[in-house]
N, CA, C and O atoms as a GROMACS GRO file, in nm:
protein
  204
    1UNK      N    1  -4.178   1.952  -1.309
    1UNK     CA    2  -4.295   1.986  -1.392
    1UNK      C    3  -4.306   2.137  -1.411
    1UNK      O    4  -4.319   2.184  -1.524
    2UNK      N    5  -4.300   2.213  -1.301
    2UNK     CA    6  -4.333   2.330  -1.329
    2UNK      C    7  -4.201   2.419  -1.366
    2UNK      O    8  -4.202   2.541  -1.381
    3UNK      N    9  -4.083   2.331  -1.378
    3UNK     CA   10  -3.985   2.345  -1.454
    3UNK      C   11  -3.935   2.392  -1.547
    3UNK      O   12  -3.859   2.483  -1.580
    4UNK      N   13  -4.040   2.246  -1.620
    4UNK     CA   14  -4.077   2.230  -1.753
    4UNK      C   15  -4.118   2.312  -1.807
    4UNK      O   16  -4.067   2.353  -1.911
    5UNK      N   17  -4.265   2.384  -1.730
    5UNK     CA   18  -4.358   2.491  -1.791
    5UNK      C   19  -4.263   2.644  -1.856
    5UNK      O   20  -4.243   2.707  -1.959
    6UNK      N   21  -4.229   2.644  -1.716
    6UNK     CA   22  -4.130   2.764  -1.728
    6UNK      C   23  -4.078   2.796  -1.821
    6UNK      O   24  -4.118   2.892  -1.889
    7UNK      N   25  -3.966   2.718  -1.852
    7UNK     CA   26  -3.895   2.691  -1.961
    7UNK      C   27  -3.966   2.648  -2.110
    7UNK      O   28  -3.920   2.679  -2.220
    8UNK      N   29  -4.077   2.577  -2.089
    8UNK     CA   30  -4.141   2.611  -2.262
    8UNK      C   31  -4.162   2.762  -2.249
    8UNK      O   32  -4.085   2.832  -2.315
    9UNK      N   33  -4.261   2.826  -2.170
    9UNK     CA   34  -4.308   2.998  -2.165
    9UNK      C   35  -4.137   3.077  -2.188
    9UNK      O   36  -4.125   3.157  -2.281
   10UNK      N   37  -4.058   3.058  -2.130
   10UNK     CA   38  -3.959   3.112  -2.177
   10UNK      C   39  -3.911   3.119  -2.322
   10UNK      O   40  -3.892   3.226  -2.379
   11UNK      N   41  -3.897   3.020  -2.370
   11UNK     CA   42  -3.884   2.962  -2.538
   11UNK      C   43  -3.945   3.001  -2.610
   11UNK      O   44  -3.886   3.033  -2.713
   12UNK      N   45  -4.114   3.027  -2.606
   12UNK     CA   46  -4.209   3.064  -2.621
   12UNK      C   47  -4.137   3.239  -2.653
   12UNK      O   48  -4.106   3.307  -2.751
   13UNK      N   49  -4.139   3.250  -2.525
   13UNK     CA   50  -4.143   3.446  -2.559
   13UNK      C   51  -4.003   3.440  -2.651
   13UNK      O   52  -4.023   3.449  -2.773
   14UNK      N   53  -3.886   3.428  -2.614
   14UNK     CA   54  -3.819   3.447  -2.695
   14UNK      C   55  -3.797   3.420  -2.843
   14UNK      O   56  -3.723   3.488  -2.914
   15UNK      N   57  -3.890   3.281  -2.898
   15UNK     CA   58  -3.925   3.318  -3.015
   15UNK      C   59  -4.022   3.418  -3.062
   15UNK      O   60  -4.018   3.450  -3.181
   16UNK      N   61  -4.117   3.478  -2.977
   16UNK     CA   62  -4.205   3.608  -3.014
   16UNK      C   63  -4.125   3.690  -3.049
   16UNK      O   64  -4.152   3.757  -3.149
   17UNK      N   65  -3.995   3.712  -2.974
   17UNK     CA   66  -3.949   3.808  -2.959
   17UNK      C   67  -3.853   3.848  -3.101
   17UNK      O   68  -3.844   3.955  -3.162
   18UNK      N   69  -3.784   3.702  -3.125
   18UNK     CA   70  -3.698   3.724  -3.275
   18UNK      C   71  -3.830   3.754  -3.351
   18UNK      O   72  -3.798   3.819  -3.451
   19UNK      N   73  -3.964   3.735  -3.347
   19UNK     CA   74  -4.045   3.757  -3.497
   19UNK      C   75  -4.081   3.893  -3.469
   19UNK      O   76  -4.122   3.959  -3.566
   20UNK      N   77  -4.074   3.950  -3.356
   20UNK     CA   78  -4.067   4.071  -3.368
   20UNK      C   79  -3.972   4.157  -3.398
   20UNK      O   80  -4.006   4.255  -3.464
   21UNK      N   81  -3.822   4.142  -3.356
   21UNK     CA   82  -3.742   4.189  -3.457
   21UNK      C   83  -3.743   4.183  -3.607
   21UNK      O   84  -3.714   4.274  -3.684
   22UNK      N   85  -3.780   4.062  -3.636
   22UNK     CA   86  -3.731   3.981  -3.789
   22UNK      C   87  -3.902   4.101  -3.858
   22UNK      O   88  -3.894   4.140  -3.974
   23UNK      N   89  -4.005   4.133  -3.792
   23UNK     CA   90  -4.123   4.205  -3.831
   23UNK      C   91  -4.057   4.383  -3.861
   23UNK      O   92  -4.067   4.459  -3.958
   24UNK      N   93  -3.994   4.395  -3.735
   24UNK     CA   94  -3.908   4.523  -3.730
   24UNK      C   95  -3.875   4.598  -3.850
   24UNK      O   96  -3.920   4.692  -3.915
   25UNK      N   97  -3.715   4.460  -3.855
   25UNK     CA   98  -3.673   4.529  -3.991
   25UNK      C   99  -3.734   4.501  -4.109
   25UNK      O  100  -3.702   4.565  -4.210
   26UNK      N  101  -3.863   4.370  -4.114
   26UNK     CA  102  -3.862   4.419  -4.241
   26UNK      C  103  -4.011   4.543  -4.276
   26UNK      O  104  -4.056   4.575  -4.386
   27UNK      N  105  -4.056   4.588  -4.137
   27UNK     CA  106  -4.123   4.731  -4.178
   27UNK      C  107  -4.061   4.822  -4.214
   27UNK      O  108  -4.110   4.903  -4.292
   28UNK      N  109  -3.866   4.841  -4.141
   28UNK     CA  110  -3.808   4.929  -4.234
   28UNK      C  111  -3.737   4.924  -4.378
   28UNK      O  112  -3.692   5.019  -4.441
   29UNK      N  113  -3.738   4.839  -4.401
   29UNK     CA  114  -3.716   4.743  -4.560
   29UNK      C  115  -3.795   4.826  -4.621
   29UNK      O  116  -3.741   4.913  -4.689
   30UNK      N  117  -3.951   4.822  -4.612
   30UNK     CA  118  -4.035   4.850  -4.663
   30UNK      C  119  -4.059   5.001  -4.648
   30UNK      O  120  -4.080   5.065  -4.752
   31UNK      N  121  -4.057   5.043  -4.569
   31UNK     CA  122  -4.069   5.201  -4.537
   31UNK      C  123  -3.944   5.296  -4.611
   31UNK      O  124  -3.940   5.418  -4.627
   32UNK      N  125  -3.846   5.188  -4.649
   32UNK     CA  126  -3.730   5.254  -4.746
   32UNK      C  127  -3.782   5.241  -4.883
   32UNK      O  128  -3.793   5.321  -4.977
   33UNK      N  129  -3.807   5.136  -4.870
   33UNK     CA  130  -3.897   5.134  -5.049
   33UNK      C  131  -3.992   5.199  -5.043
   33UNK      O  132  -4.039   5.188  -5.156
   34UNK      N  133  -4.077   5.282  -4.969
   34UNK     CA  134  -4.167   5.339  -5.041
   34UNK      C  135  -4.113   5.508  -5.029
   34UNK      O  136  -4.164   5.598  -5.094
   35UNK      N  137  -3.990   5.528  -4.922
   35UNK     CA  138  -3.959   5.659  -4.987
   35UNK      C  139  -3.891   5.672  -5.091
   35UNK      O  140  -3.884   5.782  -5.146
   36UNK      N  141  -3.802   5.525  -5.154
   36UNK     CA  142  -3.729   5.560  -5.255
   36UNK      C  143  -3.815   5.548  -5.376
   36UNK      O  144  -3.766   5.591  -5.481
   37UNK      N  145  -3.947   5.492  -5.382
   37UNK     CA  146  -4.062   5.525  -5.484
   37UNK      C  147  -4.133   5.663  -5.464
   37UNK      O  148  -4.214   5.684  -5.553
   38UNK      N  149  -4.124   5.769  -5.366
   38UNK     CA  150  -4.187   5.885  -5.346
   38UNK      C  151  -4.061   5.958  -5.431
   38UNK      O  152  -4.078   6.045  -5.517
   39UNK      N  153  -3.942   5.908  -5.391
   39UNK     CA  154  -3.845   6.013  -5.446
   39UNK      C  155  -3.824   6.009  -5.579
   39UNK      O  156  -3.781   6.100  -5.650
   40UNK      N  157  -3.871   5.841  -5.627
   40UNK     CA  158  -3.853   5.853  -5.804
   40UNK      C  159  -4.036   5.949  -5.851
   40UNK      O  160  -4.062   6.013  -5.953
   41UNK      N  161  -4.098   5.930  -5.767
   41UNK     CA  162  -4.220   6.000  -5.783
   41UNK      C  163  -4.178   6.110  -5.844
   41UNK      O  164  -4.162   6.101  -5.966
   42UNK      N  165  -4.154   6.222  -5.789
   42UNK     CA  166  -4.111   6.352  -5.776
   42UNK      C  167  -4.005   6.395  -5.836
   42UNK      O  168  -4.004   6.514  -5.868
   43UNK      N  169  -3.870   6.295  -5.874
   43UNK     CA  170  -3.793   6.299  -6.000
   43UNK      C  171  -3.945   6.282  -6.120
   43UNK      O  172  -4.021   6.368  -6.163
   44UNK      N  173  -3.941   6.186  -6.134
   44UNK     CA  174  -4.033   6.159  -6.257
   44UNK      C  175  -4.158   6.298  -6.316
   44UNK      O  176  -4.199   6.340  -6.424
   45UNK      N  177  -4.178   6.330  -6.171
   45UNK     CA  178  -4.313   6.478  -6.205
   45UNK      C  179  -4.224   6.529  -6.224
   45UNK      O  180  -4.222   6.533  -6.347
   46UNK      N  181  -4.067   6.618  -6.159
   46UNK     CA  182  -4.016   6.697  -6.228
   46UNK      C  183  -3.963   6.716  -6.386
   46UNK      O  184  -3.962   6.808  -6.469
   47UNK      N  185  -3.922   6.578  -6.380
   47UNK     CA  186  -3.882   6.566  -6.536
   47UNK      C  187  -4.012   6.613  -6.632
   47UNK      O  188  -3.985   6.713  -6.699
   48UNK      N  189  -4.152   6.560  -6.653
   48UNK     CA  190  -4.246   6.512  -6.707
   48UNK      C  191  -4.318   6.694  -6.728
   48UNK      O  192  -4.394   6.722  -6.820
   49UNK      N  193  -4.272   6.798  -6.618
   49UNK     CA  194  -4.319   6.914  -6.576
   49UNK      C  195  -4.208   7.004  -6.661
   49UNK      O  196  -4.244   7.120  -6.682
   50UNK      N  197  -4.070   6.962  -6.714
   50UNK     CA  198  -3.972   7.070  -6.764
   50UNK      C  199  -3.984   7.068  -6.922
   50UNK      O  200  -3.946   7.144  -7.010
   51UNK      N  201  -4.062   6.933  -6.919
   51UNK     CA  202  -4.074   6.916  -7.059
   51UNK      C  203  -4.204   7.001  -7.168
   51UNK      O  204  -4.207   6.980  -7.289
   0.00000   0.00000   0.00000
């Protein structure tokens, strides 16, 4: 029985644990997309500024 327990709580964390990776990367997914929208930002003002 208390086997049992163990071993669900084990299962348990280790799926926490992949959704915390799988959360990980995709905050850096996202943290790439918004510098590569800061960087078209700032292309775009430069262009919009020579003109």
């Amino acid at each position: 029985m208390l086997d049992h327990l163990i071993d669900e709580y084990c299962d348990q964390m280790a799926a926490k644990q992949e959704e915390i990776e799988h959360l990980q990367n995709e905050i850096k997914r996202i943290q790439s997309r918004v510098q590569e929208f800061k960087a078209l930002r700032e292309d775009l003002k430069r262009q919009s500024e020579e003109e």
